[in-house]
C-alpha positions as CSV (number, residue, x, y, z in Angstrom):
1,X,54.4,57.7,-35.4
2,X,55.7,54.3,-33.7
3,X,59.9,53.8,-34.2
4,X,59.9,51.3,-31.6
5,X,58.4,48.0,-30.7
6,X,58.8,45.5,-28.0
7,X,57.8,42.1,-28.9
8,X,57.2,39.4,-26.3
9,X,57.6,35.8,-27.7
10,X,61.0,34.6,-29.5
11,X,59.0,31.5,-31.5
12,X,58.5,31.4,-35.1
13,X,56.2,34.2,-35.5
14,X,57.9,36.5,-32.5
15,X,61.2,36.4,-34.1
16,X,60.2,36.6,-37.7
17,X,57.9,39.7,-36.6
18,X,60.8,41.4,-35.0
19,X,63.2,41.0,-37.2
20,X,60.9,42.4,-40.1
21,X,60.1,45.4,-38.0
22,X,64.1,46.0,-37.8
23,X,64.9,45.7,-41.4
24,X,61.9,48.0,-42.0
25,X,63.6,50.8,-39.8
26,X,61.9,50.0,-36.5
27,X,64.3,50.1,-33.1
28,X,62.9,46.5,-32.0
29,X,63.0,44.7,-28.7
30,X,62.7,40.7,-28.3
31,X,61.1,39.6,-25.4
32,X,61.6,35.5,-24.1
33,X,61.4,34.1,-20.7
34,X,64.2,31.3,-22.0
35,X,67.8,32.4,-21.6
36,X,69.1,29.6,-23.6
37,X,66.8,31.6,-26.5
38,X,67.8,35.0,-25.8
39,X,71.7,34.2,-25.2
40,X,71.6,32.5,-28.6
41,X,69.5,35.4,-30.6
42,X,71.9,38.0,-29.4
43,X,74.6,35.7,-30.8
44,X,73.1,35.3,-33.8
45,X,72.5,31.7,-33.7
46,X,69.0,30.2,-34.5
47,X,66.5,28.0,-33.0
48,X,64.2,27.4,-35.2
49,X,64.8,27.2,-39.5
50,X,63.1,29.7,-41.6
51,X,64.5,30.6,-45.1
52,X,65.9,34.2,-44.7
53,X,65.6,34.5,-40.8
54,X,69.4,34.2,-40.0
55,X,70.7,36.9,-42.8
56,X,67.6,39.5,-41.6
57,X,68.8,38.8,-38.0
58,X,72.1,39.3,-38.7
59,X,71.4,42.4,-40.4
60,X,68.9,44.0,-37.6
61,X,71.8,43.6,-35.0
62,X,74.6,44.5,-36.4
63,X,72.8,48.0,-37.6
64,X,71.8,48.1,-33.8
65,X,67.8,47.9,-34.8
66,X,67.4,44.7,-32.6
67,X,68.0,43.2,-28.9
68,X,66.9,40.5,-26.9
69,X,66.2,39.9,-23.3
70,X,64.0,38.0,-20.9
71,X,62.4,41.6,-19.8
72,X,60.2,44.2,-21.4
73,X,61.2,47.8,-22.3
74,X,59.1,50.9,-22.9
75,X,58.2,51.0,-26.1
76,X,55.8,52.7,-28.6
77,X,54.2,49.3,-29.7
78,X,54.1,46.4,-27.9
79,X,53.3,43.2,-29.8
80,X,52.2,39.9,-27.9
81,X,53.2,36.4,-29.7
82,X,53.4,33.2,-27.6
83,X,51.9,30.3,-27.5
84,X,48.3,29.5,-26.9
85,X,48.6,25.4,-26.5
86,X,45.7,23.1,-25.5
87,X,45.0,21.4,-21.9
88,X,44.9,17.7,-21.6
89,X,40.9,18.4,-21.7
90,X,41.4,20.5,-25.3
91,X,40.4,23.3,-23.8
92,X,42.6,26.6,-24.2
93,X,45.5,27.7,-22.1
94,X,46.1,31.2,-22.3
95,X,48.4,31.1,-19.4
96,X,51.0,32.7,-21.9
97,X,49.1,35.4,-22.8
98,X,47.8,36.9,-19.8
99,X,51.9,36.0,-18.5
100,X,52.9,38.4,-21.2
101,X,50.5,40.9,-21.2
102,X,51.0,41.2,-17.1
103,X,54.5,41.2,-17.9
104,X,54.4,44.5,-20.2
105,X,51.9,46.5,-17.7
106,X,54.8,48.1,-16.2
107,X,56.1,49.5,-19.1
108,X,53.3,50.7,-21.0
109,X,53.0,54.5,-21.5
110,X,50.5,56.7,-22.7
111,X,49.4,56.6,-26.4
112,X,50.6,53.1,-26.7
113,X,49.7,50.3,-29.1
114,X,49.3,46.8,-27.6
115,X,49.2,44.3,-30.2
116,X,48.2,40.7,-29.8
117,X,49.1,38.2,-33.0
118,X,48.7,34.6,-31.3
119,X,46.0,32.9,-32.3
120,X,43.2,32.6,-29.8
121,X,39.6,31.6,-28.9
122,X,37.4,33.9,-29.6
123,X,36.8,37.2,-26.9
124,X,40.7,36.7,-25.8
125,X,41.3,40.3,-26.0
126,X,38.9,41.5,-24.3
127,X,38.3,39.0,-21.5
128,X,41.9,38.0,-21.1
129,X,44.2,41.2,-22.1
130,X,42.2,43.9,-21.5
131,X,41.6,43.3,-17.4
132,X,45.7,43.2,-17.1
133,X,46.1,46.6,-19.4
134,X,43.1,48.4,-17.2
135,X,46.2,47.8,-14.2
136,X,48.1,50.5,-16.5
137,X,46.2,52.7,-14.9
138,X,45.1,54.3,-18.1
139,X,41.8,54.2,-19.9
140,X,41.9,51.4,-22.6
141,X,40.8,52.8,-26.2
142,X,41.7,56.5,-25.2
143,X,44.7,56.5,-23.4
144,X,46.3,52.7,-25.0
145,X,45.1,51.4,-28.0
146,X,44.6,47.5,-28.1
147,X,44.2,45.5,-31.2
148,X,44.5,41.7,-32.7
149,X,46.5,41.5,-35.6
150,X,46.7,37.4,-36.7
151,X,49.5,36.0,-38.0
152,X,48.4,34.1,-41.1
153,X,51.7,32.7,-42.3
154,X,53.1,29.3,-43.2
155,X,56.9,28.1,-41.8
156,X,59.0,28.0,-44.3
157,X,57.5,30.8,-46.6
158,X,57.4,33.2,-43.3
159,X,58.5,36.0,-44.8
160,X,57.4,36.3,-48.3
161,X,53.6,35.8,-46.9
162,X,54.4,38.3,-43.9
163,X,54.7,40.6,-47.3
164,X,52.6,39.6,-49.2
165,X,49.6,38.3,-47.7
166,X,46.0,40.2,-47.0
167,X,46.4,41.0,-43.1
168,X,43.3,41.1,-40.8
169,X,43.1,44.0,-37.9
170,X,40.6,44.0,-35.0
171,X,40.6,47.0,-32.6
172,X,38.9,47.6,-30.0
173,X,38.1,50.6,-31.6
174,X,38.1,52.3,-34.5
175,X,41.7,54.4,-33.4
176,X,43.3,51.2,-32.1
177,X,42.9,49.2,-35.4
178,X,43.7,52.6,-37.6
179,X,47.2,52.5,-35.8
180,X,47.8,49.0,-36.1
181,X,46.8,49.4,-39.7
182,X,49.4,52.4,-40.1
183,X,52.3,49.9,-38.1
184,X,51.8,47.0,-40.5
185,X,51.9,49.0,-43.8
186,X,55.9,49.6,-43.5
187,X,56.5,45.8,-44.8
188,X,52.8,44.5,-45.7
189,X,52.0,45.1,-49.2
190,X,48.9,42.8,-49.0
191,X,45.4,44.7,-48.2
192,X,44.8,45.5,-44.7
193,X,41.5,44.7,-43.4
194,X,39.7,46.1,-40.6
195,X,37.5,45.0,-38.2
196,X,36.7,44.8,-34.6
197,X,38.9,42.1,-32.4
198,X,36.3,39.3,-31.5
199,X,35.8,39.2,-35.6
200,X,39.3,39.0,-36.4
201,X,39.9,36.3,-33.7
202,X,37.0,34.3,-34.6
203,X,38.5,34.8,-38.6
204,X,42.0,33.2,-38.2
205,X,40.8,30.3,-36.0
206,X,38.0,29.9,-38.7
207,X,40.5,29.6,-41.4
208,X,42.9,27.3,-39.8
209,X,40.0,24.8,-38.7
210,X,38.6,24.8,-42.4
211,X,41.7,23.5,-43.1
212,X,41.3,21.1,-40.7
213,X,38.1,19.8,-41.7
214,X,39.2,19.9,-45.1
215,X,41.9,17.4,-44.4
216,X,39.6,15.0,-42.3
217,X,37.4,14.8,-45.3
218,X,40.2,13.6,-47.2
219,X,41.6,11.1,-44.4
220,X,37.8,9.8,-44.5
221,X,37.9,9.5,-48.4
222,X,41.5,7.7,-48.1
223,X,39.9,5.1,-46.2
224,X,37.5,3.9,-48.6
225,X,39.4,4.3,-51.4
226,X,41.8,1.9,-49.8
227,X,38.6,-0.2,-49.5
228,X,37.5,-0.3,-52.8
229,X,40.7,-0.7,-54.7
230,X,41.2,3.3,-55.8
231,X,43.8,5.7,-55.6
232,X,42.2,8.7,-53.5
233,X,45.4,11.2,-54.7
234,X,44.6,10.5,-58.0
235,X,40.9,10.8,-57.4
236,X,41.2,14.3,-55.6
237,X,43.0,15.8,-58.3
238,X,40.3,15.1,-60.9
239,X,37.3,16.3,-58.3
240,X,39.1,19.4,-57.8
241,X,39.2,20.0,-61.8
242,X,35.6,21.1,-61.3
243,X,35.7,24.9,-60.7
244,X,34.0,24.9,-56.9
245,X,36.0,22.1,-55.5
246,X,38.9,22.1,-53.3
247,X,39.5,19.0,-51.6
248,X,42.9,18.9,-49.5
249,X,44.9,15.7,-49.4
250,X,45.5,12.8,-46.9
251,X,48.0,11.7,-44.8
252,X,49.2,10.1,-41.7
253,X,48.1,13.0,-39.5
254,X,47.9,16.7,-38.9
255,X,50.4,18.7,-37.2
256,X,51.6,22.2,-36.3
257,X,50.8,24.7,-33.9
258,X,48.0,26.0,-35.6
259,X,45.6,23.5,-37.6
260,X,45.8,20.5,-35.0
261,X,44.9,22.9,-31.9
262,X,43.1,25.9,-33.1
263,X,39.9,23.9,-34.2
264,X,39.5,23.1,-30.2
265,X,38.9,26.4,-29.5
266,X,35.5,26.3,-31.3
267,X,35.0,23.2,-29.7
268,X,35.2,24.8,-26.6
269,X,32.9,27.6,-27.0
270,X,30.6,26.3,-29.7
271,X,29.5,23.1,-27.8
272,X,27.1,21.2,-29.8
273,X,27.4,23.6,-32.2
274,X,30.7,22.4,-32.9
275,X,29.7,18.9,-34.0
276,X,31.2,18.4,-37.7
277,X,34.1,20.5,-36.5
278,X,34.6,18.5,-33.4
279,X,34.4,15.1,-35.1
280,X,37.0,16.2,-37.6
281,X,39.7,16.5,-35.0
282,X,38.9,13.4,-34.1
283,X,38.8,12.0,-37.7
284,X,42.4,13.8,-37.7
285,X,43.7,12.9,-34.6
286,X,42.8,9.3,-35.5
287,X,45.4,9.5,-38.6
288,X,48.5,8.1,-36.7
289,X,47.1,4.5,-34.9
290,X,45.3,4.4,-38.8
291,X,49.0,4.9,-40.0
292,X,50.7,2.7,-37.5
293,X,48.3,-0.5,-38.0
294,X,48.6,-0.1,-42.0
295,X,52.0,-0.5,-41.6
296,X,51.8,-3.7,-39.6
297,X,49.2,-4.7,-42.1
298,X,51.4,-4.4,-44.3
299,X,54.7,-6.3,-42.5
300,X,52.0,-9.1,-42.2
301,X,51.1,-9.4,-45.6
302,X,54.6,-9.7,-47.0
303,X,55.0,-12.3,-43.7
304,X,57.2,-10.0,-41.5
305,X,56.9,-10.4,-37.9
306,X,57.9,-7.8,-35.6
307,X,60.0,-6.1,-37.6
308,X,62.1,-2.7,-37.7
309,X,60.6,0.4,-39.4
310,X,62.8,3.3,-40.5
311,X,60.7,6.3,-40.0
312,X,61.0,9.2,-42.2
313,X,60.4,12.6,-41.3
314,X,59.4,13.6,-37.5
315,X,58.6,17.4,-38.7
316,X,54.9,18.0,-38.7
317,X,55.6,19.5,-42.4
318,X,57.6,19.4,-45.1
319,X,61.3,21.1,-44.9
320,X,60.9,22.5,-41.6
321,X,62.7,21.5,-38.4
322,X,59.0,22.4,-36.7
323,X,57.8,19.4,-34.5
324,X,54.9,21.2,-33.0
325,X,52.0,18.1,-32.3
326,X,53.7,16.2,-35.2
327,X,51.7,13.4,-36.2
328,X,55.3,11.7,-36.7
329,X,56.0,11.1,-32.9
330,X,52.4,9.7,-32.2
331,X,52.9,7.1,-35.4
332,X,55.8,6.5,-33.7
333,X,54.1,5.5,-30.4
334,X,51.4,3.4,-31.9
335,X,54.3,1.1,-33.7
336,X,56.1,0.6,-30.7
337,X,52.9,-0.3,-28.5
338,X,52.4,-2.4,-31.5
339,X,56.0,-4.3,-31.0
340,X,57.3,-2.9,-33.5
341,X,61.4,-1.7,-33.6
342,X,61.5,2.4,-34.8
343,X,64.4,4.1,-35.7
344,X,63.9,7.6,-37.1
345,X,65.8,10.1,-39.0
346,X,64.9,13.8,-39.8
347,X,67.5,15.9,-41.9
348,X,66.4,19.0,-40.8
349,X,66.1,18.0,-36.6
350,X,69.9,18.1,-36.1
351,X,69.7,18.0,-32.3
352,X,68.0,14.0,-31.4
353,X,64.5,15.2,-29.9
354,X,63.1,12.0,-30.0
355,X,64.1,8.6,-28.2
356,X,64.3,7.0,-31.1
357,X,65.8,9.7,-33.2
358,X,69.4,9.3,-35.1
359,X,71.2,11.8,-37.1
360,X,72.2,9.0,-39.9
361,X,69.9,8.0,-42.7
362,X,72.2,4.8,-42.9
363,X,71.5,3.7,-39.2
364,X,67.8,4.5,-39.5
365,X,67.5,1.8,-42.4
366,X,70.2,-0.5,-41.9
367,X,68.4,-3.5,-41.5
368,X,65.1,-2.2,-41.9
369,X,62.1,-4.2,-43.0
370,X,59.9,-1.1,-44.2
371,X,60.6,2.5,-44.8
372,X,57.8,5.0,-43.3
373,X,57.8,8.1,-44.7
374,X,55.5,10.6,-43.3
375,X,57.4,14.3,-43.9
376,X,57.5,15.2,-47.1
377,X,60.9,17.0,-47.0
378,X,62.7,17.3,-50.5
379,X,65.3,15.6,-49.0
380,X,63.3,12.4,-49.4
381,X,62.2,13.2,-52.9
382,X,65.7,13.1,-54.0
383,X,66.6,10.1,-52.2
384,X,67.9,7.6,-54.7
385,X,66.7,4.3,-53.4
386,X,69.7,2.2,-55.0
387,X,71.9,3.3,-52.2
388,X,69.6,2.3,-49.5
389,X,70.4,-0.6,-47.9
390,X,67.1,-2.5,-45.7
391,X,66.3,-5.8,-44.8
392,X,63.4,-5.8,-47.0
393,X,63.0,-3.6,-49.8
394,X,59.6,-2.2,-48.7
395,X,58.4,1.6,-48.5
396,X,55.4,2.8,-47.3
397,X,54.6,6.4,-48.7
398,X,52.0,8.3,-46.2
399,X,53.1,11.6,-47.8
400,X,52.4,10.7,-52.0
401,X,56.0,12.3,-52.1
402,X,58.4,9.6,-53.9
403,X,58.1,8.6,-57.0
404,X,56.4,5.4,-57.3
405,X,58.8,4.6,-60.8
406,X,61.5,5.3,-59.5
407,X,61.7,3.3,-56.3
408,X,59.9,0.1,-58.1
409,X,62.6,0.0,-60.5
410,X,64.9,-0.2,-57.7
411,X,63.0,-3.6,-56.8
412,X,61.0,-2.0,-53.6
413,X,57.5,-2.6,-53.0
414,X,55.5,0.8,-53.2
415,X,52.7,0.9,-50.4
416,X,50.8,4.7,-50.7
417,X,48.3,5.8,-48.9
418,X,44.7,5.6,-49.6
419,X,46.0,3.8,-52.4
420,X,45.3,0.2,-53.2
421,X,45.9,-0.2,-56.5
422,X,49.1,-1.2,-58.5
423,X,51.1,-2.8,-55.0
């Protein structure tokens, strides 16, 4: 029966993970090769914002059931969660990966469980993991168990869909996914599923690129509404009235670990197979220049040259701190190769990680000629635009987030997009 658990990766899934396996009565062990991160976990202080995550933490170390350090320990289970980013040439890097399961060989003992949850191309385990375990010495499937167990989890609802959500298992055999199965089942109340790991790989990357692809259908549909005078939000939300429709919703980009890199892994091994899937990202990737020019489309229409746009929201999501391949930052690079001034302001960024980041909503629109909104945090929602003092009373709403009323009884002009009626 595991009690204890190693986890290599400190990021949003790492950390959550480990901290769930300690208020669940597991002895757990943080792995992350930044010190800044580890000092800071064993001191209780967070780096990323997850609803929860700092009351759990607090409770796994002060009951002794969690610690942190840049190295391994031995360990019944070992679970591997670190990035897997894309080259400059979209294909995969799975640097971190083989890193961390290199880093755990020496600690591995018999009748271990090594568990990988980052999201990878297809055949990872077994062409990336499994020639660094076979340097265990032991014989994989008999000796160590090896399986793929997906996160499939959303920041800011981490923990209730750690819970709650159906969990996918892929062993290498049919011992290795039984055990991960019997791990997972002291907090998941969803249905595990089991399969073998190539299947369960190939499932989560499926599901985040139909998102994907969902998205760039409606950034395509945005487009000509905005063409032909209709408003695409409102036009989505009847279509998906019929029963076998789903149709996600536009906006100025997509962002996120998961949805704006995962996709490329298909890409990569699908070739021309991956043709709809590979123009999506493009369609998608596309979103911020499409963004940025609206925006001076629309400083020229109201006869604004140059200009200064307030940008709201760098987060790739709504109330998250998460700027993972936000669309925000490239917006913001289009406006200023577009001559544009950019000031932006996030409330939940509190450290500047952007050039043109500050910490006050009043400095980011003082003497703004437009207001870009493209997080939907509720922060925003709630703004009331009667204290917001701009240059020009203009808003431009990528996210479908304000209330249109509300801000045109303030005397602003309401710009939405994929919208081009009632301006």
């Amino acid at each position: 029966m595991t009690k204890t658990v190693c986890v290599v990766g400190l990021g949003y899934i790492g950390l959550t993970s480990a901290v769930m396996f300690s208020n669940y009565g597991m002895k757990v062990h943080g792995v992350d090769i930044n010190p800044s991160v580890v000092r800071n976990i064993n001191e209780k202080k967070l780096h990323i914002e997850e609803q929860g995550l700092q009351e759990m933490l607090d409770r796994a170390i002060d009951e002794g059931m969690f610690t942190a350090s840049t190295t391994p320990q031995e360990a019944d289970a070992f679970i591997i969660s670190v990035p897997t980013p894309i080259n400059p040439n979209k294909t995969a890097n799975l640097d971190y990966v083989k890193e961390a399961t290199k880093s755990i060989v020496p600690y591995v003992k018999k009748g271990n469980l090594v568990i990988l949850e980052s999201t990878v191309p297809p055949k990872t385990v077994e062409n990336i993991m499994i020639p660094e375990l076979m340097k265990t010495g032991f014989e994989i499937g008999t000796d160590i168990y090896v399986a793929h167990s997906p996160e499939r989890v959303i920041p800011g609802k981490i923990f209730e869909e750690l819970v709650n959500n159906d969990r996918i298992v892929g062993g290498i055999n049919e011992k290795s996914a039984q055990l991960t199965k019997e791990l997972y089942e002291c907090f998941v109340q969803g249905e595990i599923h089991l399969t073998d790991a190539t299947t369960a790989e190939l499932v989560k990357v499926m599901e985040n690129t139909y998102r994907d692809m969902n998205i760039a259908f409606a950034n395509e549909l945005s487009k000509i509404a905005d063409n032909i005078g209709v408003n695409i939000w409102e036009a989505i939300q009847f279509a998906n009235l019929h029963p076998r429709v789903n149709i996600h919703f536009p906006g100025p980009g997509v962002g996120g670990h998961c949805i704006a890199v995962d996709p490329w892994f298909l890409v990569e091994i699908g070739g021309d197979n991956a043709q709809i899937i590979h123009h999506s990202r493009h369609i998608n990737d596309s979103m911020p220049a499409y963004t940025a020019q609206k925006t001076l489309s629309i400083l020229d229409e109201n006869n604004i040259v140059g200009g200064k746009v307030a940008v709201l929201g760098l987060a790739f999501k709504g109330n998250v701190n998460d700027i993972r391949e936000s669309p925000s930052i490239a917006v913001i690079d289009y406006l200023q190769q577009l001559g544009l001034e950019v000031v932006s302001f996030d409330p939940h960024i509190k450290e500047n990680n952007h050039v043109t980041q500050t910490q006050h909503l009043e400095e980011a629109t003082r003497d703004a000629d437009i207001l870009l909104v493209l997080t939907d945090h509720n922060e925003f929602k709630t703004f009331d635009p009667h204290t917001i003092t701009t240059n020009h009373k203009i808003v431009f709403d990528t996210k479908n987030c304000l209330n249109r009323k509300v801000w045109q009884n303030a005397g602003f002009q309401y710009y939405l997009l994929g919208d081009a009626k009632n301006r």
